[in-house]
RODO-656679 format. One record per residue: residue in three letters; x, y, z of N, C-alpha, C in turn. Coordinates in steps of 0.1 Angstrom, whole numbers, padded with zeros to 4 digits, always signed. Example, Ala and Ser with C-alpha at 12.3 -4.5 7.8 and 13.67 -1.06 7.14 Angstrom:
<pts>
ALA+0132-0057+0078+0123-0045+0078+0132-0033+0078/SER+0128-0022+0071+0137-0011+0071+0129+0000+0079/
</pts>
This chain:
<pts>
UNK+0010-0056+0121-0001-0052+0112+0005-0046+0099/UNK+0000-0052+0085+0006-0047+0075+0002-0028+0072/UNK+0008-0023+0071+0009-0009+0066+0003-0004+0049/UNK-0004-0003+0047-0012+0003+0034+0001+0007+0030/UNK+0001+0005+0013+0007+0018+0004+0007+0023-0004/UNK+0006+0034-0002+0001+0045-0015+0005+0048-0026/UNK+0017+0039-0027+0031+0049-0031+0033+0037-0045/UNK+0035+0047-0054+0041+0038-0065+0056+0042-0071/UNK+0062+0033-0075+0076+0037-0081+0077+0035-0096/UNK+0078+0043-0102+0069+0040-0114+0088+0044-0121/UNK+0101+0043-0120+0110+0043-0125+0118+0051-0123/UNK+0132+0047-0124+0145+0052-0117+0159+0057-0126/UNK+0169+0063-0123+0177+0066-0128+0190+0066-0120/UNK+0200+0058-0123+0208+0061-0110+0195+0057-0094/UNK+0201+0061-0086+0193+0064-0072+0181+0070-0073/UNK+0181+0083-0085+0170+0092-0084+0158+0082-0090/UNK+0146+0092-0081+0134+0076-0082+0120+0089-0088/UNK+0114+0082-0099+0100+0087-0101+0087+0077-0097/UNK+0083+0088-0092+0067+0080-0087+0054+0088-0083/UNK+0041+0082-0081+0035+0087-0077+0027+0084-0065/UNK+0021+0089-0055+0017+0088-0043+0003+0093-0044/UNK-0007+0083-0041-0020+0087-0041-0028+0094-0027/UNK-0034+0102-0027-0039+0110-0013-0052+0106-0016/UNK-0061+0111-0006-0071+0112-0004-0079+0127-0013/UNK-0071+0137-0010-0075+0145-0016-0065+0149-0034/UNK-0062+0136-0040-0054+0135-0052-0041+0129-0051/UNK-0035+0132-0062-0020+0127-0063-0010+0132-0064/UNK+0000+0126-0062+0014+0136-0061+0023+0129-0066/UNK+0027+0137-0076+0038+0134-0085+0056+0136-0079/UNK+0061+0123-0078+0075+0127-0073+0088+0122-0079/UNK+0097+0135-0083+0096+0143-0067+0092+0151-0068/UNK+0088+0158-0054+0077+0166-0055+0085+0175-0043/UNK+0085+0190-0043+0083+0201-0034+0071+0204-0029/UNK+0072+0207-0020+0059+0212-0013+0061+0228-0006/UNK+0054+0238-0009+0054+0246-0008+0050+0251+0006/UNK+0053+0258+0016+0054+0261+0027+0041+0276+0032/UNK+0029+0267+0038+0020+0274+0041+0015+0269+0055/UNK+0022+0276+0063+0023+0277+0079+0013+0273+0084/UNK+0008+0288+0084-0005+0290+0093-0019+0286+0084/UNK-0019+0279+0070-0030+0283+0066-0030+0292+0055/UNK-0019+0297+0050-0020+0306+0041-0007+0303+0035/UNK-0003+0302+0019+0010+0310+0019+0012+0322+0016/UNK+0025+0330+0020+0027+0343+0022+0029+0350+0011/UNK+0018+0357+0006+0023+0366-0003+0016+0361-0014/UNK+0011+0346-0014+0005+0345-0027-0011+0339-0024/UNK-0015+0337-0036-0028+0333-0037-0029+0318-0036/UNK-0038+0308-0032-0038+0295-0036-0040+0288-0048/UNK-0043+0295-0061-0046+0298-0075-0034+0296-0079/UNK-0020+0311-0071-0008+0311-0079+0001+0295-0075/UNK-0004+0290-0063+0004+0281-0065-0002+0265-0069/UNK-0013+0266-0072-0020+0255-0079-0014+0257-0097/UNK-0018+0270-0100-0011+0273-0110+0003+0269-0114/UNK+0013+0271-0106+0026+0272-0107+0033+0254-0108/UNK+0021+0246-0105+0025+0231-0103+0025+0222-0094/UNK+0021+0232-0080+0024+0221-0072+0012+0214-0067/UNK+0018+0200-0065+0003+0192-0062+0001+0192-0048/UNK+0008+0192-0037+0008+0190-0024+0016+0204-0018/UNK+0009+0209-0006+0011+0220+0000+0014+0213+0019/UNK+0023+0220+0025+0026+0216+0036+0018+0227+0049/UNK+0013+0225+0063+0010+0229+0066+0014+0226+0080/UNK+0015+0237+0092+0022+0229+0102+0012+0232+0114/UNK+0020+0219+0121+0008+0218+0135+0004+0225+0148/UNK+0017+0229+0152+0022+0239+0161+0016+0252+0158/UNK+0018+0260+0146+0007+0269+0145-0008+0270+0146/UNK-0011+0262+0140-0022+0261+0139-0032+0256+0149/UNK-0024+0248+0157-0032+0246+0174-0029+0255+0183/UNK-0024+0266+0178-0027+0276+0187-0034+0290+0181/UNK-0036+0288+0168-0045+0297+0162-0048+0294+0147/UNK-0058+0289+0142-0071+0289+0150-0078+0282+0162/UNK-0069+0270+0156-0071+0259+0168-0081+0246+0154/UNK-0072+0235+0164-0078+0228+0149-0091+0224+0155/UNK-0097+0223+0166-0110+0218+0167-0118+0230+0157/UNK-0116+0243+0161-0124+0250+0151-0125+0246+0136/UNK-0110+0243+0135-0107+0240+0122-0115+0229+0119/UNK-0116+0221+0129-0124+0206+0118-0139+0207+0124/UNK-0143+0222+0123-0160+0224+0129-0158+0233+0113/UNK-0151+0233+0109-0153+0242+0096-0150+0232+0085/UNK-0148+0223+0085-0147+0211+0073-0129+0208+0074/UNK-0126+0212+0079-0110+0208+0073-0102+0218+0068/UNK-0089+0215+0071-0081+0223+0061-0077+0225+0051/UNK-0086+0218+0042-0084+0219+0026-0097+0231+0028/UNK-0108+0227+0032-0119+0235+0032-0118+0250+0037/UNK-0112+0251+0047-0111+0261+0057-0104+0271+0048/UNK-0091+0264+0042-0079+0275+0031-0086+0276+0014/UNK-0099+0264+0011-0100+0267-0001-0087+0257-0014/UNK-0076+0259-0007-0065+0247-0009-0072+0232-0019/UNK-0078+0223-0014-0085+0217-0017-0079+0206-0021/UNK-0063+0207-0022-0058+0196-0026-0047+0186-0017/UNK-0038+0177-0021-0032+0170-0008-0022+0180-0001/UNK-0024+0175+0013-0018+0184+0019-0013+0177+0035/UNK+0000+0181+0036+0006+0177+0043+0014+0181+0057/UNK+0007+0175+0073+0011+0182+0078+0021+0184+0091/UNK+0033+0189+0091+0043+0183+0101+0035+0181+0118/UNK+0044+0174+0126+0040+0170+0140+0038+0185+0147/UNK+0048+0196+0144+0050+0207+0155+0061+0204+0163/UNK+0066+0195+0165+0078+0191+0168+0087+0198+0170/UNK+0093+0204+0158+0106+0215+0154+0102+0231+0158/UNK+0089+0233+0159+0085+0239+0164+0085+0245+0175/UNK+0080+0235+0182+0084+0235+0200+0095+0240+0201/UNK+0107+0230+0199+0120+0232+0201+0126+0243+0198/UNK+0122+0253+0187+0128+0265+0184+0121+0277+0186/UNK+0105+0274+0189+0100+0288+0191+0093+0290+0206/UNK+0090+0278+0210+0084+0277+0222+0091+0283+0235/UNK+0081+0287+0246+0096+0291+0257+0088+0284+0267/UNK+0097+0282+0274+0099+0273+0288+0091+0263+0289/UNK+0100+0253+0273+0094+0242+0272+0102+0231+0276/UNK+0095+0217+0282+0099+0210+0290+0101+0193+0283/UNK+0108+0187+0280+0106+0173+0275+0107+0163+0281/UNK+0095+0156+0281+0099+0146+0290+0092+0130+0285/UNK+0095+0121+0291+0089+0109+0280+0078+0107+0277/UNK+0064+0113+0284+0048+0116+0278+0050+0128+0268/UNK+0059+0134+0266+0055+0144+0254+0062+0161+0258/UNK+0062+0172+0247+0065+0182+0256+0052+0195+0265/UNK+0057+0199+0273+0046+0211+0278+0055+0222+0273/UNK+0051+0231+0273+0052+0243+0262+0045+0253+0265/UNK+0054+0269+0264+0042+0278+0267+0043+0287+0254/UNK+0031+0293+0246+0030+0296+0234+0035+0311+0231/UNK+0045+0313+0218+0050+0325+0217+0040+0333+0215/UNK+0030+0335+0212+0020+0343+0210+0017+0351+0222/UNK+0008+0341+0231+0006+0350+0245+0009+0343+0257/UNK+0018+0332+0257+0024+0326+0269+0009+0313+0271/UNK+0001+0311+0268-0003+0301+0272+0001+0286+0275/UNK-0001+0277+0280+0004+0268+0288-0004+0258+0276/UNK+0008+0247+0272+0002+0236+0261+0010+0223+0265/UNK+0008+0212+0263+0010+0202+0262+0010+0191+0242/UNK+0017+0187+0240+0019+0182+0231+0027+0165+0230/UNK+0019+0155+0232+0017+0142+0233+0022+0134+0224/UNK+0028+0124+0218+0024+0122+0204+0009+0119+0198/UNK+0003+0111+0212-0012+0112+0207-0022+0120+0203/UNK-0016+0134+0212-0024+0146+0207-0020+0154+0191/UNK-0006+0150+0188+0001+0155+0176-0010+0149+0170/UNK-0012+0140+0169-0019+0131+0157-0031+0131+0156/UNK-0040+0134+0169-0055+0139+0168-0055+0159+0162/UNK-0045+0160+0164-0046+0176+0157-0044+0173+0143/UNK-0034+0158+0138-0035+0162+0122-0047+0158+0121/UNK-0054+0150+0125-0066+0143+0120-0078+0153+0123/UNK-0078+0162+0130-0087+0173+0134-0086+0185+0117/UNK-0070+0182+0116-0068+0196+0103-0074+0184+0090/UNK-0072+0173+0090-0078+0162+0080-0065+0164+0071/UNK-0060+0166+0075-0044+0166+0064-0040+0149+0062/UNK-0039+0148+0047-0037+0135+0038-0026+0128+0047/UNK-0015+0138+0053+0003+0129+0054+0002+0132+0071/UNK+0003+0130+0078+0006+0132+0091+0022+0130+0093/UNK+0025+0133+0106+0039+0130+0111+0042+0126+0122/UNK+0046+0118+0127+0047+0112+0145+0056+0127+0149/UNK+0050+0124+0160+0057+0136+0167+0072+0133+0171/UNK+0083+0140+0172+0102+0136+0172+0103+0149+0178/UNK+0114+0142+0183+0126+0159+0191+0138+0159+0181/UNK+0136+0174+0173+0147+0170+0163+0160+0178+0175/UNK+0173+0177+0174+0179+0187+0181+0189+0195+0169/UNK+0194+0204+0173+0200+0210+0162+0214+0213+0165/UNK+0221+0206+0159+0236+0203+0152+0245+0218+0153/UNK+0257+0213+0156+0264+0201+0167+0258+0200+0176/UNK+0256+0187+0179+0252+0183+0196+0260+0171+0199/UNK+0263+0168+0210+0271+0161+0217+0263+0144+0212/UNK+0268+0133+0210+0267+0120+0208+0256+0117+0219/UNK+0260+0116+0229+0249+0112+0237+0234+0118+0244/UNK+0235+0132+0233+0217+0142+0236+0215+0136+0224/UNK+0223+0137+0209+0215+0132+0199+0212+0120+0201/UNK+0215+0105+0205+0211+0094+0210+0199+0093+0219/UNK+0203+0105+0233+0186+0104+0237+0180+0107+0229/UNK+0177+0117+0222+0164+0121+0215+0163+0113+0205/UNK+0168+0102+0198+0168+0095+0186+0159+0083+0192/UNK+0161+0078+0203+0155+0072+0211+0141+0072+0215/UNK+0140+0083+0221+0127+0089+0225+0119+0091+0212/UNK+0124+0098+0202+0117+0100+0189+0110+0084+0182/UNK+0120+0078+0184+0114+0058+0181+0101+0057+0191/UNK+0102+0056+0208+0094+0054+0217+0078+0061+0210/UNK+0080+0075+0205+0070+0087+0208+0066+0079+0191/UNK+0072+0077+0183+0067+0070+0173+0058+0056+0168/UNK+0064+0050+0181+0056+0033+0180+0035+0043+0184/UNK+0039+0049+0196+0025+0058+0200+0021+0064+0191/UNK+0028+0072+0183+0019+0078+0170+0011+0070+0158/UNK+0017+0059+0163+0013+0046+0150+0000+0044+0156/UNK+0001+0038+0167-0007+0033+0177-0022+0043+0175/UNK-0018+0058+0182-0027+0069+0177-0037+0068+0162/UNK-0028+0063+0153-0028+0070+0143-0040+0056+0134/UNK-0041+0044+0139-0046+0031+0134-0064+0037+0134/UNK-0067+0045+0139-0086+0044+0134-0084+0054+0120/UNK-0078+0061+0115-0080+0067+0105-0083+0063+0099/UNK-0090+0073+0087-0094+0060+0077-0084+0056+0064/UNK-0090+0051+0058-0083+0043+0047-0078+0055+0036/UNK-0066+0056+0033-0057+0061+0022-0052+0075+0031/UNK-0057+0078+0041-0048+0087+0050-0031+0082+0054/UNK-0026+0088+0056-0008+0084+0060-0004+0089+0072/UNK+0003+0082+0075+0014+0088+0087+0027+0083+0086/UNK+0036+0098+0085+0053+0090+0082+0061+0092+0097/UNK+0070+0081+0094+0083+0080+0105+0089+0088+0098/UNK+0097+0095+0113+0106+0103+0110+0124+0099+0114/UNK+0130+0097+0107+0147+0085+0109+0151+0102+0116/UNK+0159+0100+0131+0168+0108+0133+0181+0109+0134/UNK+0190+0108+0142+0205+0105+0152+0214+0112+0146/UNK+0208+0130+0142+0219+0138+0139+0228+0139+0127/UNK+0242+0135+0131+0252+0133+0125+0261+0123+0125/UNK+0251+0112+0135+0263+0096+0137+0252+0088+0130/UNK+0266+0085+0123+0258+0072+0110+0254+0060+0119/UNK+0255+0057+0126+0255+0045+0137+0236+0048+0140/UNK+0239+0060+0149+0224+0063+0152+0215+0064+0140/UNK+0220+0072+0127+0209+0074+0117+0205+0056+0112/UNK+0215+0052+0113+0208+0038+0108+0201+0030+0117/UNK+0200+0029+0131+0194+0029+0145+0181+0034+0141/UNK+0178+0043+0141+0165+0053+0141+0158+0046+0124/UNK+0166+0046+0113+0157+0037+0105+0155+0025+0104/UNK+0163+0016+0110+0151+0001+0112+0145+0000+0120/UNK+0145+0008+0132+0137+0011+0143+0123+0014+0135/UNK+0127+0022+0129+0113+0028+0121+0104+0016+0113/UNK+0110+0012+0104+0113-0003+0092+0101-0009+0107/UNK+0110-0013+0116+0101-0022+0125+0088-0017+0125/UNK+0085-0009+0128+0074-0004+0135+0062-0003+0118/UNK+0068+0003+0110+0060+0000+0099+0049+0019+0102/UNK+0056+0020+0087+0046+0035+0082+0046+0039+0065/UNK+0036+0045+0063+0034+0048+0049+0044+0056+0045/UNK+0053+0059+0046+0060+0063+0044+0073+0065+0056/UNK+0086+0076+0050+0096+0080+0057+0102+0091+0057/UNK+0107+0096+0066+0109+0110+0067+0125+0111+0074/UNK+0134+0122+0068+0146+0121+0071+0146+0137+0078/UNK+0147+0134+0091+0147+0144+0099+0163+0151+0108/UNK+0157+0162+0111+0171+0165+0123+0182+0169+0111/UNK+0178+0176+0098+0191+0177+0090+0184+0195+0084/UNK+0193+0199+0079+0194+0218+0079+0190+0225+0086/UNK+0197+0220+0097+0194+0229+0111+0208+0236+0117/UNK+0215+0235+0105+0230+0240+0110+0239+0234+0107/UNK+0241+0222+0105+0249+0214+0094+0257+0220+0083/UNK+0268+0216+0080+0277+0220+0062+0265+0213+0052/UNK+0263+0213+0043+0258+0207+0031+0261+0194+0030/UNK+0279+0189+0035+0283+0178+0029+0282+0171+0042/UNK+0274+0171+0052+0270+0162+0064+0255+0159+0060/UNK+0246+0171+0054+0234+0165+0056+0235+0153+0041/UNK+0245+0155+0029+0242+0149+0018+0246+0137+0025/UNK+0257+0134+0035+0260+0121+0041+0254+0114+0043/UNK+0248+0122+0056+0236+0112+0061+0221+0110+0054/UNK+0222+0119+0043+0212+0110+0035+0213+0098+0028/UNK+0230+0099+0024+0236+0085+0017+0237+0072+0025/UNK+0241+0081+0041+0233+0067+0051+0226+0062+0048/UNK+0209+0071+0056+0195+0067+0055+0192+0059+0047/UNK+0191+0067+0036+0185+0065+0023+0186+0046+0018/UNK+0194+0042+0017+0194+0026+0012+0187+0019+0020/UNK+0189+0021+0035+0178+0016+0042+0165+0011+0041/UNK+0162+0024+0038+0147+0029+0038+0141+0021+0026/UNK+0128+0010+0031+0118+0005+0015+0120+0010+0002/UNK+0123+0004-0003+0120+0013-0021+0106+0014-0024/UNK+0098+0011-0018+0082+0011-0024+0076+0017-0014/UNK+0081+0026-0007+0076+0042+0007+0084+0050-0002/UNK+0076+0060+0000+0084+0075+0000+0089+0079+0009/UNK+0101+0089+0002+0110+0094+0014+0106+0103+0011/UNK+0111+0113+0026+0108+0129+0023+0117+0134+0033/UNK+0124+0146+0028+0134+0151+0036+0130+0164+0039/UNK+0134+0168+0052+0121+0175+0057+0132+0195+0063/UNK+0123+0198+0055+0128+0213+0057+0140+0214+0048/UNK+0139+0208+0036+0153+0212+0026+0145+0216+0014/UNK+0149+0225+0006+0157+0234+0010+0162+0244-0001/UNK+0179+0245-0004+0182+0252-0017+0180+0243-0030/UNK+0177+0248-0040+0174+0245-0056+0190+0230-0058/UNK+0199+0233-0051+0208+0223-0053+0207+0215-0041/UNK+0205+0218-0025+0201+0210-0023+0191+0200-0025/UNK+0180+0199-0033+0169+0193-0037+0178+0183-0046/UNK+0185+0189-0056+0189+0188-0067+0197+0169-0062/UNK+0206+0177-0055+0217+0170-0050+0211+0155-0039/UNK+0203+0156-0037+0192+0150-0027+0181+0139-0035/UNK+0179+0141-0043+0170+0137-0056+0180+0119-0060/UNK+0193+0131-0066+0204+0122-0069+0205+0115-0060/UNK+0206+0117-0048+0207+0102-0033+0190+0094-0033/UNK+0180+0100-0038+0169+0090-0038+0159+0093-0028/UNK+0160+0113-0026+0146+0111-0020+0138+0119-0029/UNK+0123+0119-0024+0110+0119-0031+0100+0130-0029/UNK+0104+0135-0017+0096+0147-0014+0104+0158-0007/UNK+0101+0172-0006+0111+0184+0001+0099+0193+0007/UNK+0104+0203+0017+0094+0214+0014+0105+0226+0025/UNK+0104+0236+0024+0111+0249+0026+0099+0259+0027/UNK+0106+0268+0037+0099+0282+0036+0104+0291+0023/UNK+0116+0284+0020+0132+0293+0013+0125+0301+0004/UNK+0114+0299-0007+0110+0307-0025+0101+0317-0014/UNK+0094+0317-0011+0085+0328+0000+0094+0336+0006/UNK+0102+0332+0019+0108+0340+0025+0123+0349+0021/UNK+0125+0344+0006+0139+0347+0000+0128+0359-0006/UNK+0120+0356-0013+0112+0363-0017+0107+0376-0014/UNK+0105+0369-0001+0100+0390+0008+0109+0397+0010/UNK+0127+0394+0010+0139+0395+0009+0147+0404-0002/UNK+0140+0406-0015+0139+0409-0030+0154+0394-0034/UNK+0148+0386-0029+0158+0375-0036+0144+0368-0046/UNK+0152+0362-0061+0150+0354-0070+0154+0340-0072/UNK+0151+0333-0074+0157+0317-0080+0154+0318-0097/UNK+0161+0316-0102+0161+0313-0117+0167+0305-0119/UNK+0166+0301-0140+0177+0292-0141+0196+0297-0140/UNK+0193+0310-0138+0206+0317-0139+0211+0318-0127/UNK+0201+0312-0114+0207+0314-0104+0199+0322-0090/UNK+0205+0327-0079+0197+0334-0069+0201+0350-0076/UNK+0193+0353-0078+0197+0371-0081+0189+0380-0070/UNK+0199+0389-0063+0192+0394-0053+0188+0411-0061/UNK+0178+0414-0063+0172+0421-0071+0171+0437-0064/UNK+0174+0436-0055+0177+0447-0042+0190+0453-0045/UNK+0201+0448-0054+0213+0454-0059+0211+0467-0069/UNK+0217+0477-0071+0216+0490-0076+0219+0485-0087/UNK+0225+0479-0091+0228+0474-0106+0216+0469-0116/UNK+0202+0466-0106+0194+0462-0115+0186+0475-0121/UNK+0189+0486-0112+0180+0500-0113+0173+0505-0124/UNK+0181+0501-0136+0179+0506-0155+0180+0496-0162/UNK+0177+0481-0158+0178+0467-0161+0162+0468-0167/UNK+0163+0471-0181+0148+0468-0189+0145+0454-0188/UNK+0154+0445-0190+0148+0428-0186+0146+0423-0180/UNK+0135+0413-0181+0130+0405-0176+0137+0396-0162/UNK+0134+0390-0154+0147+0380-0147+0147+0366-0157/UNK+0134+0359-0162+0139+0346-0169+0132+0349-0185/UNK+0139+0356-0196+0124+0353-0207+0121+0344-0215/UNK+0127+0332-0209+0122+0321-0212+0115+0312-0201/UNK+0111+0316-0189+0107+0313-0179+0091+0311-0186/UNK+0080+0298-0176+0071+0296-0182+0057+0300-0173/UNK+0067+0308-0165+0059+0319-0154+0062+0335-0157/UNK+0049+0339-0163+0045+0350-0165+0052+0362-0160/UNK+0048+0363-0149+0059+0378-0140+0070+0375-0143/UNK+0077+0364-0144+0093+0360-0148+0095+0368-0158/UNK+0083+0362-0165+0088+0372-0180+0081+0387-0183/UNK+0074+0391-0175+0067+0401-0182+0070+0415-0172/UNK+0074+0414-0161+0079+0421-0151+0099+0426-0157/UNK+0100+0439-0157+0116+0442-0161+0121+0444-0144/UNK+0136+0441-0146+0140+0438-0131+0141+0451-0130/UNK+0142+0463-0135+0140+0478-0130+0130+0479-0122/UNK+0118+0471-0127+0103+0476-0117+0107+0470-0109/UNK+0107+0453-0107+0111+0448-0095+0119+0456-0084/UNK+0129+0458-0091+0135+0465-0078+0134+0473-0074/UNK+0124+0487-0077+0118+0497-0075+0109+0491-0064/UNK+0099+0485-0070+0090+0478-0058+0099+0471-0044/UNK+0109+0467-0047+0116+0458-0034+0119+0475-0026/UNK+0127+0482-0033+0137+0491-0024+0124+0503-0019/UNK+0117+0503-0030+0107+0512-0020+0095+0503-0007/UNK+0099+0491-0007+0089+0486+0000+0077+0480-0002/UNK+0074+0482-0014+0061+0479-0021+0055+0463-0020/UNK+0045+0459-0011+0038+0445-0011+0041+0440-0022/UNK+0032+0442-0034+0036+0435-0047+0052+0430-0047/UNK+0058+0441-0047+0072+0434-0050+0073+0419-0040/UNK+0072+0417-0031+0071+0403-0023+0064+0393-0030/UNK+0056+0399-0030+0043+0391-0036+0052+0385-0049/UNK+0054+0395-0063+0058+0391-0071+0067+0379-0078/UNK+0076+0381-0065+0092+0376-0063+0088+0363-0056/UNK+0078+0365-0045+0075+0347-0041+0064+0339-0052/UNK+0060+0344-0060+0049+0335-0069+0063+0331-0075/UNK+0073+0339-0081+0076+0334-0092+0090+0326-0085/UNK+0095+0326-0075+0103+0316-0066+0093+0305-0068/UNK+0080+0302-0063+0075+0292-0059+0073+0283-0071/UNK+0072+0296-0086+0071+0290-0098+0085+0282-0101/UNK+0096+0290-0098+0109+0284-0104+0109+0269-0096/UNK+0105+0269-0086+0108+0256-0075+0102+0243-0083/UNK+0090+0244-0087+0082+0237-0093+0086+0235-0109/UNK+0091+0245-0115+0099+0242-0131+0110+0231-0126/UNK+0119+0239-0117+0126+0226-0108+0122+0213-0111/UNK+0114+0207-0105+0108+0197-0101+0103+0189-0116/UNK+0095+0191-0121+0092+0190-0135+0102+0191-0146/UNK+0114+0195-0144+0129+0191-0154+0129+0175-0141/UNK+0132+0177-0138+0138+0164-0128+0128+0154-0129/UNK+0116+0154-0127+0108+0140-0135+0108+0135-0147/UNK+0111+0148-0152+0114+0144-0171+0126+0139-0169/UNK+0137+0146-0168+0148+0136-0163+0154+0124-0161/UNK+0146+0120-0151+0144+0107-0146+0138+0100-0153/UNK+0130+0103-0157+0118+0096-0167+0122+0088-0181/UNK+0133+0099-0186+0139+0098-0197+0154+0091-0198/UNK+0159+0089-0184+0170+0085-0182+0178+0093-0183/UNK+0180+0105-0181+0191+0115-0186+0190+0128-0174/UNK+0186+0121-0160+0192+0130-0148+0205+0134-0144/UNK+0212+0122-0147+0229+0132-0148+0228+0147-0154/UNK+0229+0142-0168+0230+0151-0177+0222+0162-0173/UNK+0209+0164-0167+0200+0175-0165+0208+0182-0152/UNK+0215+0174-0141+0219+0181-0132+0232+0183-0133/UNK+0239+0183-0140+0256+0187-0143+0250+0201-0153/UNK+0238+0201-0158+0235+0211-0168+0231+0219-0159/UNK+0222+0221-0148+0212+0232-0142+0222+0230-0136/UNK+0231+0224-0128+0245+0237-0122+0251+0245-0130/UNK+0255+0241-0137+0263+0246-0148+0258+0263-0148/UNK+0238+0264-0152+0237+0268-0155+0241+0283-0141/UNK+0234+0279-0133+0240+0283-0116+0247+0292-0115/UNK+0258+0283-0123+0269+0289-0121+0276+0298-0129/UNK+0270+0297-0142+0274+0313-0151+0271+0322-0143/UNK+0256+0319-0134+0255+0333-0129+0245+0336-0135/UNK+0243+0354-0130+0233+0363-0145+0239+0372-0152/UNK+0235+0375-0167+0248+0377-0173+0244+0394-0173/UNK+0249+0403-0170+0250+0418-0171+0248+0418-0182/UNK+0234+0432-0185+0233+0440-0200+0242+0448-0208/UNK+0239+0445-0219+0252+0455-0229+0243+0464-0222/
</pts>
């Protein structure tokens, strides 16, 4: 059966690719970040600040949210665009990685995993069939087949089973996933770790099976930098030029960066939020951790040419006053304006691309990285 596509490639540079991807509840310009709103909420900010800030598509995950509120409530209240106010595309993982890292005395077996919930031990089951009646219960535009990512180093032949199983549990989420309706998505997810043999296994496996898209899984889970860029240089040629890719839980401002340049399309991280509650910053100068004594009598701004407000109108003296004494705002602060910098990110890199001159933009925003921030006379 042919596979719908949403997805347009509207021009390229090198590898790096611009396009856009039409949802149900709007479009998405890529590449595109997706900002990391768990439970239903993101932490620390408003849905305003991050509509504001640029982004068109917000991520939301499954595993939480079938265990509180629970998505049948959720789709007795309209959805989860409805339920958050959100309103726009939104995207939502299997629960998958989930399982595997927060769940306890969970069991895998080839119908799916049973799982007992960190919250209060209750007893759950997780299917691929049921992964995909919960996104369709949250009404989330992107769904995900449900996969066993495992997390690196692992031995050749666990990452093989689970790359395997992850294909099996995927043909079923397709399967699941065929009454939806029309301009909704569901992406494969390519796994097999760290052996290029398997990652290329797990993507025409995928290719076979046919999905609106692609998803490069099982990578920043403990890996060097220069193994996940690998096996994206695997994947990535593989995979359709006329699907989106999406690389899933990355990540740093140069990972993205560096990632873009191999040719994928979509990202999303907890990283601008939880660096955030942290008194860490992203700018164009770099990560500044704002929690240093050095910023104490720092009348400046962190960016004043930044095109987010607090960047510029906030002196890193307050900031850090608010971080060291504890103060909510200071979190709050520091993740709007992370979530802002992520998305200025993003928007240099389409122009970029757009314009033909992504080299040049990303030899320049390291560059810039890497001066650092410069100390006040």
């Amino acid at each position: 059966m042919t596979v719908a596509n949403h997805f347009e490639l509207l021009g390229s540079n090198g590898a790096a690719r611009l396009g856009r991807l039409t949802t149900p509840h709007g479009v998405v310009r890529t590449p595109a970040f997706m900002p990391v709103g768990t439970i239903g909420a993101m932490k620390g900010l408003h849905w305003r600040e991050v509509r504001d800030a640029g982004a068109d598509i917000v991520l939301g995950n499954t595993y939480h949210l079938m265990l509180r509120p629970g998505a049948e409530r959720i789709a007795a209240l309209g959805g989860l665009q409805k339920f958050t106010t959100w309103n726009g595309p939104m995207l939502t993982d299997s629960g998958g990685f989930q399982v595997m890292s927060l769940a306890q005395l969970r069991k895998v077996t080839e119908q799916g995993v049973t799982f007992r919930s960190h919250i209060d031990g209750a007893k759950y089951e997780l299917t691929p069939e049921r992964a995909v009646e919960i996104q369709r219960l949250l009404n989330s535009d992107i769904a995900m087949q449900l996969d066993e990512c495992v997390r690196l180093p692992a031995e050749p032949v666990e990452i093989e089973r689970a790359m395997q199983l992850s294909l099996r549990w995927a043909e079923r989420s397709k399967r699941a996933f065929e009454s939806a309706p029309d301009g909704y998505m569901l992406f494969g997810i390519a796994q097999g770790g760290d052996v290029p043999a398997l990652r290329h296994a797990s993507a025409r496996g995928l290719i076979d099976i046919g999905f609106h898209g692609y998803a490069i899984g099982g990578l920043a889970v403990g890996e060097p930098q220069e193994v996940m860029l690998a096996m994206i240089e695997e994947v990535a040629p593989i995979l359709p030029t006329d699907r989106p890719r999406y690389l899933m839980g990355v990540g740093t401002p140069e990972d993205i960066l560096e990632a873009v340049a191999r040719g994928v399309d979509m990202f999303d991280c907890v990283m601008p939020t939880r660096n955030g509650r942290h008194g860490m910053a992203f700018t164009r100068h770099g990560q500044i951790n704002i929690r240093n004594a050095r910023h104490q009598d720092d009348p400046r701004p962190l960016d004043e040419e930044s095109p987010w407000p607090a960047a510029r109108n906030y002196s890193r003296a307050y900031l850090h006053h608010l971080v060291r004494a504890n103060e909510t705002l200071g979190a709050m602060l520091l993740s709007e304006i992370n979530i802002a910098y992520y998305q200025t990110l993003m928007r240099g890199i389409r122009a970029a691309i757009e314009a033909g001159t992504f080299e040049e933009f990303r030899v320049a925003t390291k560059e810039g990285w890497a001066k650092g921030d410069i100390a006040p006379r």
